[in-house]
C-alpha positions as CSV (number, residue, x, y, z in Angstrom):
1,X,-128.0,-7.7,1.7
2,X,-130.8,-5.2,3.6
3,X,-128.7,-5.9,6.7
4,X,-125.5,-5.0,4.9
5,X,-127.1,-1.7,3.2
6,X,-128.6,-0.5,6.9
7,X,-125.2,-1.1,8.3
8,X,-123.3,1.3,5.7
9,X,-126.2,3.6,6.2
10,X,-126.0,3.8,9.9
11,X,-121.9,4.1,10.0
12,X,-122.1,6.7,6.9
13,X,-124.4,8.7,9.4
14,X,-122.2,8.4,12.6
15,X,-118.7,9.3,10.8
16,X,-120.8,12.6,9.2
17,X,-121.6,13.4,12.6
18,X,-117.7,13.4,14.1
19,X,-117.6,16.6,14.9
20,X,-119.3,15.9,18.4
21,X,-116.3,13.4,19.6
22,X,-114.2,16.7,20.0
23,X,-116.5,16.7,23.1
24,X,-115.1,13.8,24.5
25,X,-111.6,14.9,26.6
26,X,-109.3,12.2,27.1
27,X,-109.3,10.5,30.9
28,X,-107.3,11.6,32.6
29,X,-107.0,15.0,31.5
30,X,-104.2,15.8,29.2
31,X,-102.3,18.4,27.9
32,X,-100.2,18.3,24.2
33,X,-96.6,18.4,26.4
34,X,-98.1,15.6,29.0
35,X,-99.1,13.6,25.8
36,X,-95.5,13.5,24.4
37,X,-94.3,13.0,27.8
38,X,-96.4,9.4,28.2
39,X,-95.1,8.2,25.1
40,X,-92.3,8.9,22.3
41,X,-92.9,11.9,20.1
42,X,-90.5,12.9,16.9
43,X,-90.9,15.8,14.6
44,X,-90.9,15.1,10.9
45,X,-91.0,17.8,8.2
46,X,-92.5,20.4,10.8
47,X,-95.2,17.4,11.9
48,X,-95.0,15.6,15.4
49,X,-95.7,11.6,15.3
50,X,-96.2,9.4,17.8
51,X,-94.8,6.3,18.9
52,X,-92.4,5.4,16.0
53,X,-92.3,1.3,16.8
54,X,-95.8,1.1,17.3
55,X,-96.3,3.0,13.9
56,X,-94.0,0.2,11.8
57,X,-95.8,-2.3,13.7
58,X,-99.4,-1.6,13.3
59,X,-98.7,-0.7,9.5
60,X,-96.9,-3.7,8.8
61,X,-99.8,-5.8,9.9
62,X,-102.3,-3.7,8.0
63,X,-100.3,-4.4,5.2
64,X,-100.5,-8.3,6.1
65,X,-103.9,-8.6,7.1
66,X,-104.7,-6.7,3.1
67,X,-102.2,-9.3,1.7
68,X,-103.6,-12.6,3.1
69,X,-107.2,-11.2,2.5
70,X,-106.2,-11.2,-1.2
71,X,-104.6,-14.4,-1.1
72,X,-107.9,-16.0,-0.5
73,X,-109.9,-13.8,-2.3
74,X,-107.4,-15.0,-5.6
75,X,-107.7,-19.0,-4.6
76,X,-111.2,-18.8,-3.4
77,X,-111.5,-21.6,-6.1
78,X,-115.9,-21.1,-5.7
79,X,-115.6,-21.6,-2.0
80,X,-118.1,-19.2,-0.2
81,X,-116.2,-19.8,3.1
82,X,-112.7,-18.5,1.7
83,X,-113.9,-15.7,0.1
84,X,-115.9,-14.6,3.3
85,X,-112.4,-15.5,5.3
86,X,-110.6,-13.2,2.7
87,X,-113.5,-10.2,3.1
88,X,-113.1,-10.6,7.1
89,X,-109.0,-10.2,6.3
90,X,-109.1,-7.1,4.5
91,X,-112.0,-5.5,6.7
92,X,-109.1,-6.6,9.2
93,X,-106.2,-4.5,7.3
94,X,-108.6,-1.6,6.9
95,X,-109.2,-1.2,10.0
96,X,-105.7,-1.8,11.3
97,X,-104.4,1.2,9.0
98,X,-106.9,3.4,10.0
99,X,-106.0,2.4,13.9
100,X,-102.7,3.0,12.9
101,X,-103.2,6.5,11.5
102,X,-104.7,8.0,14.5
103,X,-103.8,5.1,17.8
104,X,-100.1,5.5,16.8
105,X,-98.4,7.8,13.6
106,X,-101.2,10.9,13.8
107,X,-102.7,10.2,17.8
108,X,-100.8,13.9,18.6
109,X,-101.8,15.8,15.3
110,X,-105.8,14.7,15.6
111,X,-106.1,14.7,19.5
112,X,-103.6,17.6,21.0
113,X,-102.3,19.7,18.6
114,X,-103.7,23.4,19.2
115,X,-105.9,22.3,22.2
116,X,-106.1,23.3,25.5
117,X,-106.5,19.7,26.6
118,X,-106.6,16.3,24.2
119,X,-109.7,14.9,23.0
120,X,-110.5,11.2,23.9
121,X,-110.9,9.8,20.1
122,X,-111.7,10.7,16.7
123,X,-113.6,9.5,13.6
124,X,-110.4,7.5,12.4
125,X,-110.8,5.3,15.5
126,X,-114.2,5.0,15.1
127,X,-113.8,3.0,11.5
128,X,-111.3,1.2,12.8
129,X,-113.9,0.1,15.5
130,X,-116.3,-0.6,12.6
131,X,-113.9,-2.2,10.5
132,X,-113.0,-5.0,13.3
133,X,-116.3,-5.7,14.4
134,X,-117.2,-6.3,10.3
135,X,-114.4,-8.5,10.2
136,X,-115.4,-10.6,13.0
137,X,-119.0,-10.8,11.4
138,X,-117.5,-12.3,8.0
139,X,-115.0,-14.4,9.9
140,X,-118.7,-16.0,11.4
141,X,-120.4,-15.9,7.9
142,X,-116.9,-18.0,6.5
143,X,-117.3,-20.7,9.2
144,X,-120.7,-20.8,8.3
145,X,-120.2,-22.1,5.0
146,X,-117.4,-24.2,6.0
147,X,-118.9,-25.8,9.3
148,X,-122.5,-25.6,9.0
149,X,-125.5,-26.3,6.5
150,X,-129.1,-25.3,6.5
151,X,-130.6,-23.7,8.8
152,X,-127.8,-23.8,11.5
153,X,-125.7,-22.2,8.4
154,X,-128.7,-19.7,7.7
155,X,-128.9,-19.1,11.8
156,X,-125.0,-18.2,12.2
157,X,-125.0,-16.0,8.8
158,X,-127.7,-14.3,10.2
159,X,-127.0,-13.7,13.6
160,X,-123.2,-12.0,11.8
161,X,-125.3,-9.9,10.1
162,X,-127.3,-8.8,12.8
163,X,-124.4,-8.6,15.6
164,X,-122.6,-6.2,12.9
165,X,-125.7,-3.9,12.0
166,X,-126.5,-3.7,16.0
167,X,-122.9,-2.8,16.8
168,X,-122.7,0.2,13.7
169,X,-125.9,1.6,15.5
170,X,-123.8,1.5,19.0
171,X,-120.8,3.5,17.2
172,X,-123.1,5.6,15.3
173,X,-124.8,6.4,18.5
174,X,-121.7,6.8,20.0
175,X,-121.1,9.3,18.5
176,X,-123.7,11.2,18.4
177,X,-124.1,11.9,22.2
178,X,-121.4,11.2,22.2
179,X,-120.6,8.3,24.8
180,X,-117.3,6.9,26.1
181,X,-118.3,3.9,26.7
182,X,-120.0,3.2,23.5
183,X,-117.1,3.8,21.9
184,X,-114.6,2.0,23.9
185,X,-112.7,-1.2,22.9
186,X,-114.8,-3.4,25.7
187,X,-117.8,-2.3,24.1
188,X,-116.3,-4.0,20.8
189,X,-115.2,-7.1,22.5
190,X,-118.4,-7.7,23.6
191,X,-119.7,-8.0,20.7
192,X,-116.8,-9.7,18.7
193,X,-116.4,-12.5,21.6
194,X,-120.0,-14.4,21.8
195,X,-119.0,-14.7,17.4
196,X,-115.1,-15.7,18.3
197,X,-116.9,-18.1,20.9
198,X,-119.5,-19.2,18.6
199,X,-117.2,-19.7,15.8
200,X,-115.1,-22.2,18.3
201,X,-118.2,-24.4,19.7
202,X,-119.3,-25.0,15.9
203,X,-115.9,-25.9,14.7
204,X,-115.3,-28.1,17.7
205,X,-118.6,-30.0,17.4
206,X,-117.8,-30.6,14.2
207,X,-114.2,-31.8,14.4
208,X,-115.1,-33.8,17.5
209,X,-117.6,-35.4,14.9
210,X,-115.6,-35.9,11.4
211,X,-111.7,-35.5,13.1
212,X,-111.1,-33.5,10.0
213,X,-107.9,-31.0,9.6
214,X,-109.6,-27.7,8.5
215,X,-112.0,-28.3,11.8
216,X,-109.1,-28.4,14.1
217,X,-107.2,-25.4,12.2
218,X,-110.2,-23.2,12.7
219,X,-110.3,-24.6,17.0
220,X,-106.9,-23.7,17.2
221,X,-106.7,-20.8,15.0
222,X,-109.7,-19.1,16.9
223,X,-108.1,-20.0,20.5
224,X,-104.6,-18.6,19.6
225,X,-106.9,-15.4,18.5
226,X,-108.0,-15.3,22.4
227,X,-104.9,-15.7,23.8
228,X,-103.7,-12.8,22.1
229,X,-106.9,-10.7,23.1
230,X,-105.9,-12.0,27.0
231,X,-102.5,-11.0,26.3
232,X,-103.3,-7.5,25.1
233,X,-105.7,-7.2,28.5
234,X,-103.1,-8.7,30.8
235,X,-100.2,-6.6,29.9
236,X,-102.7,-3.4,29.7
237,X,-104.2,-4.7,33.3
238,X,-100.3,-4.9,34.6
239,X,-99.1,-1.5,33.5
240,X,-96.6,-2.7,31.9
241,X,-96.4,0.3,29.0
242,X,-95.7,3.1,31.7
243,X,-93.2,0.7,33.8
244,X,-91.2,-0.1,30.6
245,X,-91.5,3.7,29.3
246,X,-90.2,5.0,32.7
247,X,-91.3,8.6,32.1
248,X,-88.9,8.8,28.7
249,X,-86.3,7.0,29.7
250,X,-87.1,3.4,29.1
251,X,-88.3,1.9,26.3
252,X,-91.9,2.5,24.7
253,X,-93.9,-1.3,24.2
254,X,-97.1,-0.9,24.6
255,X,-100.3,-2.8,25.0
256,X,-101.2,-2.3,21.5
257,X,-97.9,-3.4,20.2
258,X,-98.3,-6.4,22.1
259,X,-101.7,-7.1,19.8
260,X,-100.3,-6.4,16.8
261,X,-97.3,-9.1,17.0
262,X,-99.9,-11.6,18.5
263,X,-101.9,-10.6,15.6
264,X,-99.1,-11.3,13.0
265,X,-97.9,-14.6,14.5
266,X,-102.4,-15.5,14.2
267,X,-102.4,-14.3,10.9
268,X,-99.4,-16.4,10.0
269,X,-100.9,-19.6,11.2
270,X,-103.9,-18.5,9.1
271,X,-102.2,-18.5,5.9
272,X,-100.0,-21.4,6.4
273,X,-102.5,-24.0,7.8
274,X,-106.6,-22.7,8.2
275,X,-105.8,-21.7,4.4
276,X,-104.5,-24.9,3.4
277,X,-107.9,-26.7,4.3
278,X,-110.7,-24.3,4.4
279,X,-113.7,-25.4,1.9
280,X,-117.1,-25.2,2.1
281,X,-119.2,-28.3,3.6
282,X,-121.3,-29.5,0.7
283,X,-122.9,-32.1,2.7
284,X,-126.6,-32.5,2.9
285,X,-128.4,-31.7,6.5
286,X,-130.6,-33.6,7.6
C-alpha cells in the first residue's frame, strides 16, 4: 500500500509539472503542414484529427481492454489473482484511451496546432506510459497469487511494486528536465519486459511441475504478448508506415496499429482461455 501511495504521489507531481515537455521538439523537426503530410489528417467541426483508422482502432481496444477488466473483476469469485488480472486490464484500457487521445485522434491539436514547430509529447502520453507500466505490475502481482506462495509470492508482489514506483519516478523525472529518453517507449519496455519475462519462467516452472491448464494459458498467453511487442518493433524497424503511406497516396497502417490488433487478438485469448482457469494456488509452501 506505501508503495502504491508513493507511486500516485510521484505521477501526481510529474503530470502537474507538464508544462516543461513543451520543451521537448519532436525529432526530426516538424512543422503543422509536414505533420499532416506524414500521416492522414481530416477536419471535423473546425478541428483537425489524425489518422482516422488508427483512432477506431486504438479506441476500440480501450474499450476491450475496460470490458474484459470488468469481466474479471465481476467473476473474481474471491480469487486475488483474477481481480489483480482484471485491475492490470483496465489500467490497460486507461492507458490505451489516453494513447489514443493524443498518439492518434488529438496528436495535431496537442503537438502542432499554433506552433512554429511540433512538440515531441505531452502529459496525455505520459499517463498512458504510466498506465502500461501499472498494468504490467498487476499483471505480476495476479501471477503471483496464481503461481506462487510464500515468500516467492511475497518476492514477485514486491518486486511489481517496486518496478512500478521506480518507473513513475523515471516519468516524473522525465518530465521535469525534461528527457527524451526517459520518456520514450524503450524506456517502458525495459521495465515491463524483465516482469513479462518473469511472469513466463514462473508459470513455466510451474506447469512443467503440475501440467495444469491455467499454467500453460498464462506461458502462452504471455509469449503471444511478445510476439506482438516483436511485431510492433519489426514493422517500426522496416519502415513499413512511410512505404505503405507513400507521401499521401498510399494507405496509412502504422506501427501502432499493428499493436493494437496484436493486442486485441492477446486480449481475446485472455478472455476465452487464461480466464477460464485462472485461480489462486492455495497450496501450502514448503
Amino acid at each position: 500500500m506505501r508503495a502504491r501511495r508513493w507511486t500516485l504521489t510521484a505521477v501526481a507531481a510529474g503530470l502537474a509539472g507538464c508544462g516543461r515537455l513543451d520543451e521537448l521538439i519532436y525529432a526530426p523537426p516538424t512543422t503543422a503542414q509536414q505533420w499532416c503530410e506524414q500521416r492522414p489528417c481530416i477536419a471535423v467541426a473546425g478541428t483537425v484529427l489524425d489518422e482516422p483508422l488508427g483512432t477506431t482502432l486504438v479506441f476500440l481496444l480501450a474499450g476491450l481492454w475496460l470490458a474484459a477488466g470488468i469481466r474479471f473483476l465481476v467473476s473474481r469469485r474471491d480469487q486475488s489473482s483474477r481481480s489483480w488480472l482484471g485491475i492490470a486490464l483496465v489500467l490497460g484500457g486507461i492507458g490505451a484511451a489516453l494513447a489514443g487521445i493524443s498518439y492518434q485522434a488529438f496528436g495535431y491539436v496537442l503537438k502542432c496546432a499554433g506552433r512554429d514547430l511540433c512538440v515531441l509529447t505531452d502529459g496525455f502520453e505520459v499517463g498512458y506510459s504510466v498506465a502500461q507500466a501499472l498494468s504490467v505490475s498487476a499483471m505480476l502481482t495476479a501471477v503471483a497469487y496464481a503461481c506462487a506462495t510464500g515468500g516467492l509470492r511475497r518476492g514477485l508482489i514486491g518486486y511489481a511494486a517496486l518496478n512500478a514506483a521506480l518507473y513513475a519516478a523515471i516519468s516524473v523525472a522525465g518530465v521535469m528536465m525534461p528527457s527524451a529518453m526517459l520518456l520514450s517507449y524503450v524506456i517502458l519496455m525495459l521495465f515491463a519486459l524483465p516482469s513479462i519475462l518473469i511472469v513466463i519462467v514462473v508459470s513455466t516452472r510451474r506447469y512443467l511441475r503440475n501440467d495444469d491448464a491455467m499454467d500453460r494459458s498464462l506461458v502462452v498467453g504471455t509469449l503471444l504478448l511478445l510476439v506482438v511487442q516483436a511485431a510492433y518493433f519489426a514493422y517500426h524497424s522496416a519502415g513499413l508506415t512511410a512505404t505503405l503511406w507513400d507521401d499521401g497516396r498510399g494507405f496509412y497502417f502504422s506501427e501502432n496499429d499493428v499493436l493494437h490488433v496484436g493486442m486485441m487478438l492477446w486480449l481475446a485469448y485472455v478472455v476465452s482461455v487464461v480466464g477460464k482457469h485462472l485461480r489462486d494456488d492455495v497450496s501450502v509452501s514448503v
